[in-house]
C-alpha positions in Angstrom: 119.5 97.2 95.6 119.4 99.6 98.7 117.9 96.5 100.9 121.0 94.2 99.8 123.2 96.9 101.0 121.1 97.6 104.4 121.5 93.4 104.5 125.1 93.1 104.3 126.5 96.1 106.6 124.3 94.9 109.6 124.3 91.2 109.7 125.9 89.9 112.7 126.8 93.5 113.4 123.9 94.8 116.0 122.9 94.1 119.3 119.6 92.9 117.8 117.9 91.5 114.6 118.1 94.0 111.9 117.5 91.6 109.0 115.8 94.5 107.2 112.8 93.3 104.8 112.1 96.2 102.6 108.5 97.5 102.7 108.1 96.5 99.0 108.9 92.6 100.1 106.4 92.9 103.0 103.6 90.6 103.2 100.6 89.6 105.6 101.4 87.2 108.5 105.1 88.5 108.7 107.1 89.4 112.4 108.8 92.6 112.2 111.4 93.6 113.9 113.7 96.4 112.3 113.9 100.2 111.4 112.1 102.4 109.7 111.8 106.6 109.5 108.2 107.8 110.6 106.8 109.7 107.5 103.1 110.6 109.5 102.6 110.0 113.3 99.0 111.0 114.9 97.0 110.2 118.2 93.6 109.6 117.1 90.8 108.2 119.3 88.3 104.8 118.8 84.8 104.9 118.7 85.0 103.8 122.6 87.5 106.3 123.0 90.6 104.5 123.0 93.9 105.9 122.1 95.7 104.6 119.5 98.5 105.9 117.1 98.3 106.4 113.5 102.1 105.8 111.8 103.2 106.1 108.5 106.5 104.1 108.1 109.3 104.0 105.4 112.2 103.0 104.2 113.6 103.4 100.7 111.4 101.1 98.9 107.8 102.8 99.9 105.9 103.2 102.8 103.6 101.1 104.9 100.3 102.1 107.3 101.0 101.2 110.6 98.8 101.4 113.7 99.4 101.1 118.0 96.6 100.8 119.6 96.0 100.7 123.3 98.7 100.0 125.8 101.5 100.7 122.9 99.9 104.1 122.3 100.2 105.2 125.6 103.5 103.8 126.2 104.9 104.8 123.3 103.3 108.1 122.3 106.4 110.1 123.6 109.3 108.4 122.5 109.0 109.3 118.7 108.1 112.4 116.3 107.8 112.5 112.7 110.9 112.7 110.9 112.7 110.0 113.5 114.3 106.8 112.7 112.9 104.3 114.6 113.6 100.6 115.9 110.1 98.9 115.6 108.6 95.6 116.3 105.1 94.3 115.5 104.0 92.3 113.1 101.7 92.8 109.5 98.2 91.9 108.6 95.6 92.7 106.0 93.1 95.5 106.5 90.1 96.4 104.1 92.6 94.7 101.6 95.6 96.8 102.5 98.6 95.8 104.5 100.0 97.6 107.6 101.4 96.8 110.7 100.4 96.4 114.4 103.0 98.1 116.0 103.8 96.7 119.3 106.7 98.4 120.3 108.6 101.9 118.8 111.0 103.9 119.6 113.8 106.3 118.3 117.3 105.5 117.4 119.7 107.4 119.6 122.7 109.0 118.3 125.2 106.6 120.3 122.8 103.1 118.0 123.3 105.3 114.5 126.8 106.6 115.1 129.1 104.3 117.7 128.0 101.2 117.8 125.1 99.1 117.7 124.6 100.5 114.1 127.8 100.5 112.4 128.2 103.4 109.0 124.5 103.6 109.8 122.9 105.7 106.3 119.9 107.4 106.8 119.5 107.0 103.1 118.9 103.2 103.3 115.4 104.3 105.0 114.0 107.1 103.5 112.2 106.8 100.2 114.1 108.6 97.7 114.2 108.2 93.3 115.3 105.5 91.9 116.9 107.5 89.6 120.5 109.4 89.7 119.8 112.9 90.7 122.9 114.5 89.3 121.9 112.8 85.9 118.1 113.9 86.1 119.5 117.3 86.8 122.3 117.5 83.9 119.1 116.5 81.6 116.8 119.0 83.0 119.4 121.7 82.3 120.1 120.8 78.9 116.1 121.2 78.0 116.2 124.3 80.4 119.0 125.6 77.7 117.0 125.0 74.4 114.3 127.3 75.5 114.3 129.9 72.8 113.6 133.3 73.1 117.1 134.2 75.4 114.5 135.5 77.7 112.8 132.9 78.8 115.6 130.3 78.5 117.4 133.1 81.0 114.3 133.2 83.2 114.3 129.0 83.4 118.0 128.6 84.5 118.2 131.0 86.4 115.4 129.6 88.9 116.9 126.3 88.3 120.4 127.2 88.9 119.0 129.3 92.3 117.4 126.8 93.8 119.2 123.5 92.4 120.0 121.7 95.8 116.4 122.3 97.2 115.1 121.2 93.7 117.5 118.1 93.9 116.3 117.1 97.5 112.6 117.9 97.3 109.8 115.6 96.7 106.5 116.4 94.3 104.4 115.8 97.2 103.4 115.0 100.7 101.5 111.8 99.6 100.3 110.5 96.3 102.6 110.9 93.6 106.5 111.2 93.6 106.5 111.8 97.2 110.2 111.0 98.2 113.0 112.6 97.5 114.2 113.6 94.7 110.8 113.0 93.3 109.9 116.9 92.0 113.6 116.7 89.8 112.3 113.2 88.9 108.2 114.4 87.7 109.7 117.7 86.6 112.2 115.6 84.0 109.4 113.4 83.0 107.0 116.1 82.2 109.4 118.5 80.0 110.9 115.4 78.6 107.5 114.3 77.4 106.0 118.0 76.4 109.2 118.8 74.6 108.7 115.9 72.2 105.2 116.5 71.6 105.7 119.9 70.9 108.0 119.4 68.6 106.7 116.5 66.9 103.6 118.5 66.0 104.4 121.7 64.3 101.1 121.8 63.0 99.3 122.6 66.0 101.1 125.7 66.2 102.4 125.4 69.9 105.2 127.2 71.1 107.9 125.4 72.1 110.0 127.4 74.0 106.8 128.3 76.3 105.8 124.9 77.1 109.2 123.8 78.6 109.4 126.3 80.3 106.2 125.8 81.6 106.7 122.3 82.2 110.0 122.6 83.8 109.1 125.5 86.2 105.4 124.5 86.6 105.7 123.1 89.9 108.5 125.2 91.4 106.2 126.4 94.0 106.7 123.5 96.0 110.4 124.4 97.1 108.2 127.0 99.4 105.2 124.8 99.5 106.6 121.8 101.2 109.3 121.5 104.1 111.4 118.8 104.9 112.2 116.5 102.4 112.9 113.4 104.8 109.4 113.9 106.4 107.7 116.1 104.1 105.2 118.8 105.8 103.4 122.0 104.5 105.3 125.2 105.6 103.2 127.6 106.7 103.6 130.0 103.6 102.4 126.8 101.3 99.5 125.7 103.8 98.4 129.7 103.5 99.1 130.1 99.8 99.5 127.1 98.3 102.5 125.8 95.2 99.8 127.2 92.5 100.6 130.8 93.6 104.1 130.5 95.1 105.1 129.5 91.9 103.6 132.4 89.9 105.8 134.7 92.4 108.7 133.1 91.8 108.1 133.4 88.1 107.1 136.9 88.4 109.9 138.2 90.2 112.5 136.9 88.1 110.3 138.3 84.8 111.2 141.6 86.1 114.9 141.6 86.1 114.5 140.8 82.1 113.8 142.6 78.9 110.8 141.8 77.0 110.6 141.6 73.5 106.6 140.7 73.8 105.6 141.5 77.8 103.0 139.3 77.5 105.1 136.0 77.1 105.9 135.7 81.0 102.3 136.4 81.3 101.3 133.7 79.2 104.2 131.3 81.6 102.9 132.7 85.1 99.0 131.3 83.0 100.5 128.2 82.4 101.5 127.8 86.4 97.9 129.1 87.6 96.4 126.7 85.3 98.2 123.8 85.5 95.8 121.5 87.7 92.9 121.9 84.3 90.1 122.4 86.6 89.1 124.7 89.4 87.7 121.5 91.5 91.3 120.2 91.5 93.0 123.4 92.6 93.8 126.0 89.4 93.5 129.0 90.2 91.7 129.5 86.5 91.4 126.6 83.6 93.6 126.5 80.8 93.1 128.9 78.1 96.3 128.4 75.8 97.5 125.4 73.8 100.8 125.3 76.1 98.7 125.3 79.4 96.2 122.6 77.8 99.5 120.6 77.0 101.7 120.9 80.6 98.1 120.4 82.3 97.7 116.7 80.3 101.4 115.9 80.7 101.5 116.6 84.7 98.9 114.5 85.0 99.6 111.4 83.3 103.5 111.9 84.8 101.6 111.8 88.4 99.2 108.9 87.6 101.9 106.6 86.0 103.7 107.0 89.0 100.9 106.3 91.4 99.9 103.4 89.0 103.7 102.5 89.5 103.7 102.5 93.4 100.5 100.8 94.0 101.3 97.7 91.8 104.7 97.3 93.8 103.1 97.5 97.1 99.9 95.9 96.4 99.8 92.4 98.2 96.3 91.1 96.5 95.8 88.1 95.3 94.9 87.2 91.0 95.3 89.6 87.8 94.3 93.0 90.0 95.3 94.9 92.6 93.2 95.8 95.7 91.2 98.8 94.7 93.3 102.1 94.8 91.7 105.1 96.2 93.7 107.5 94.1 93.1 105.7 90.8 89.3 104.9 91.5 90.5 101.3 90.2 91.7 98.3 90.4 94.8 97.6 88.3 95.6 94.8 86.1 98.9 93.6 87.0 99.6 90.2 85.4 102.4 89.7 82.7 101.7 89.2 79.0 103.2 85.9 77.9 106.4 86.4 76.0 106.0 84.5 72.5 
C-alpha cells in the first residue's frame, strides 16, 4: 500500500512527526499532524462575518473536508494555494455526519523539506489521489479495444486520438469532484465503459447494435475533458472547458480528425460526434440533445453506471458511520448498505 511506503521512508527521518494516517484510515477524535496536497482552497465568510477557509485535502487514498476558521484563516490564508503540498496540523470531528478536519495550522512544503532534507526521496505521488490501477496496463487494454473497431475508418479515427493525446489521457482525471476524480481516473472510467459496452454489444446480436460504433463511442466519449479540465494534481476548469464545456470539445476533436478520412457512409462519424452530444441521456444533466440511436442509448447507460459504482465505491471507503449504512450521500441520494454477507 502507498501509506506503508509513505510509513517506512519517513519514520525517524523528519524533523517532525510524519507518521502519515491515510485519509481512508481517518476517524473522528484523531490529532493530525502530517501532509497533504490542497485539492480546493476558498475564503468564505460566517453568518457574523468571520473569515474562515474552506480546504479540500488529499493524499493517495481520498480526500477529506477541512475547515480554518478565525485566527488560522487569517494567519494562514497566504501561505498556501491550491495545488501545494502542505504540512498540516488540526485535528478531526464529525459534521452533519461527515468527517473533516479543524485545521489549526497549514502551510506549504518548501523545496529545501521535499528535496534536501527534512523529507528524504520525498514523492509527490504518495499524496495525490491517483488509480489504483496500473496505467500502462489500462492503456495497453484500451488500445487493443481501440484496434477491434471495424470499419478501418473508425478504428483509424479512435487511435489516432488515442495515440495523440496518450500522456494527457494517461494523467487526467474524469472529473473535478464526484466520480473518478484523481488521476488516471478518465484511462481508468474510459476502460471500464468500453470494456463493459463491448461485451454487451456483442453478446446481443439481436438487438442489431453496431459494434464498432459503440466502442468507439465509448472509448472517445469523454475525450473532451483533456481540454475541459487542467491540472491533473489539482484539477480546475480551463477556461476553453468552463466556456464550452467536454460535451462540445469532444465533438471537435471528433470532427476534425473525421475529416482527414475517407468515408464509406459519411454519416457514421456523424452518428459518433451523436453519441458524444448525447451521452449525459438527458438535457437536465447536460447533453446537448437526448439519445436517439441504440449506440448512444447504450454508452449513455454504461457511463453512468461506470460513474456511480465508483462514487458508490469511494463513499463506502470514506464513510465513518456507524451500523449496516453509510451517512447519507448527496450524490447517490442514499444511504448505502455496507455490511458483509456471511460466508457459508
Amino acid at each position: 500500500m502507498s501509506s506503508d511506503r509513505l510509513f517506512e521512508r519517513v519514520r525517524d527521518e523528519v524533523s517532525y512527526s510524519l507518521l502519515h494516517v491515510p485519509v481512508s484510515d481517518l476517524r473522528e477524535g484523531q490529532r493530525i499532524g502530517q501532509c497533504f496536497l490542497v485539492r480546493h482552497k476558498a475564503q468564505r465568510s460566517t453568518r457574523k462575518g468571520d473569515p474562515y477557509l474552506e480546504i479540500v485535502l488529499a493524499d493517495r487514498t481520498g480526500t477529506i473536508p477541512a475547515r480554518a476558521w478565525s485566527q488560522a484563516a487569517e494567519r494562514y490564508a497566504d501561505q498556501f494555494s491550491e495545488g501545494d503540498f502542505v504540512f498540516v496540523e488540526g485535528r478531526t470531528e464529525t459534521y452533519r455526519n461527515d468527517l473533516q478536519m479543524i485545521v489549526e495550522s497549514i502551510r506549504r512544503l518548501t523545496a529545501y523539506e521535499k528535496e534536501e532534507g527534512q523529507l528524504p526521496d520525498f514523492d509527490a505521488s504518495l499524496l495525490v489521489p491517483a488509480s489504483e490501477r496500473d496505467a500502462e496496463s489500462m492503456w495497453s487494454e484500451l488500445l487493443a479495444l481501440a484496434n477491434m473497431i471495424d470499419p478501418a475508418p473508425l478504428r483509424d479515427l479512435t487511435v489516432g486520438i488515442l495515440e495523440e493525446r496518450k500522456a494527457a489521457f494517461i494523467e487526467a482525471p474524469a472529473a473535478i469532484h464526484k466520480h473518478h476524480a484523481y488521476i488516471g481516473g478518465l484511462l481508468e472510467h474510459t476502460l471500464e465503459v468500453a470494456v463493459g459496452v463491448d461485451a454487451y454489444a456483442r453478446s446481443q446480436a439481436a438487438l442489431g447494435l453496431h459494434v464498432g460504433l459503440c466502442l468507439a463511442g465509448a472509448i472517445l466519449h469523454d475525450v473532451g475533458k483533456l481540454e475541459e479540465i487542467g491540472n491533473p494534481i489539482a484539477p480546475r476548469h480551463t477556461l476553453t472547458g468552463e466556456l464550452i464545456g467536454h460535451i462540445l470539445l469532444g465533438r471537435d476533436i471528433v470532427r476534425e480528425a473525421a475529416r482527414a478520412l475517407e468515408w464509406a457512409d459519411p454519416r457514421l462519424p456523424q452518428l459518433l460526434e451523436h453519441i458524444l452530444v448525447s451521452h449525459h441521456g438527458i438535457l437536465e444533466y447536460g447533453a446537448a440533445v437526448v439519445p436517439k440511436i441504440p449506440e448512444a442509448v447504450c454508452i449513455y447507460h454504461f457511463d453512468n453506471l461506470s460513474a456511480k459504482l465508483n462514487m458508490m465505491r469511494i463513499h463506502l471507503a470514506s464513510d465513518a458511520e456507524k451500523g449496516d449504512f453509510t451517512a447519507w450521500s448527496p450524490d447517490l441520494g442514499c444511504r448505502v448498505f455496507k455490511s458483509r454477507l456471511i460466508e457459508e
